[in-house]
C-alpha positions, 0 to 999 in steps of 0.5 A: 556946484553942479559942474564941479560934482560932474567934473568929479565923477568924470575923473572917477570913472576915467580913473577906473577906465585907467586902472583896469587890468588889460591881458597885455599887462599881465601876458605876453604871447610868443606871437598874435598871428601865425601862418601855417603857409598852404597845408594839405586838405583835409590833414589838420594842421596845429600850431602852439601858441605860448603864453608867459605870465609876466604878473606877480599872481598866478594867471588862470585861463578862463576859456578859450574858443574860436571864430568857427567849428573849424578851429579847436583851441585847447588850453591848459586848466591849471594856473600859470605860475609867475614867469612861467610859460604854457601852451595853448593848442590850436587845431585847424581841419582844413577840411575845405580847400582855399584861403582862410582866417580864424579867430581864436579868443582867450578870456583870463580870470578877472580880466574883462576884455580877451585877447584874439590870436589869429591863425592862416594859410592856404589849404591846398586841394588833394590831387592840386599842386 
């Protein structure tokens, strides 16, 4: 009897597991990864990443931050409507010079987990060729 009500609540809590809602099943991104490829120091190089709302609801971004001060996302405030498509902006300063890797994470509305997009490159110092 004991066995059985374990084996019950296992399959309960995989099936929960199972049917929570992932940002892969409702969004799909243009890219998770871009490379400004070598950018000049101190000019701030941006990039857009796109974001489709692939569900049936509209799609709410909850926040977006990064792995450092470095890097500013901005999103958009208002739902995505269904199929429709909008930006999120990402600002790097590329104030020191050298290779770099930034995170940028996106929290949707009712989605427990969050996407990372990632941005790199190689900020070049003023006056190096």
């Amino acid at each position: 009897m004991k066995n059985l009500f374990f084996l019950a609540a296992a399959l309960f809590i995989s099936a929960a597991v199972i049917g929570q809602t992932k940002v892969d099943d409702v969004a799909k991104f243009n890219t998770e990864l871009y490379d400004f490829g070598k950018i000049k120091q101190g000019v701030p190089a941006v990039y857009y990443f796109e974001i489709k709302n692939n569900s049936e609801k509209p799609l709410v971004i909850e926040s977006a931050s990064a792995s450092c001060g470095c890097t500013v996302p901005e999103y958009p405030k208002e739902p995505i409507a269904p199929g429709k498509t909008a930006q999120i902006k990402v600002q790097y300063n590329a104030a020191s010079a050298g290779h770099f890797s930034k995170d940028v994470y996106i929290k949707l509305a009712g989605i427990n987990d969050q996407k990372t997009l990632k941005i790199t490159g190689e900020v070049i110092a003023t006056g190096s060729r």
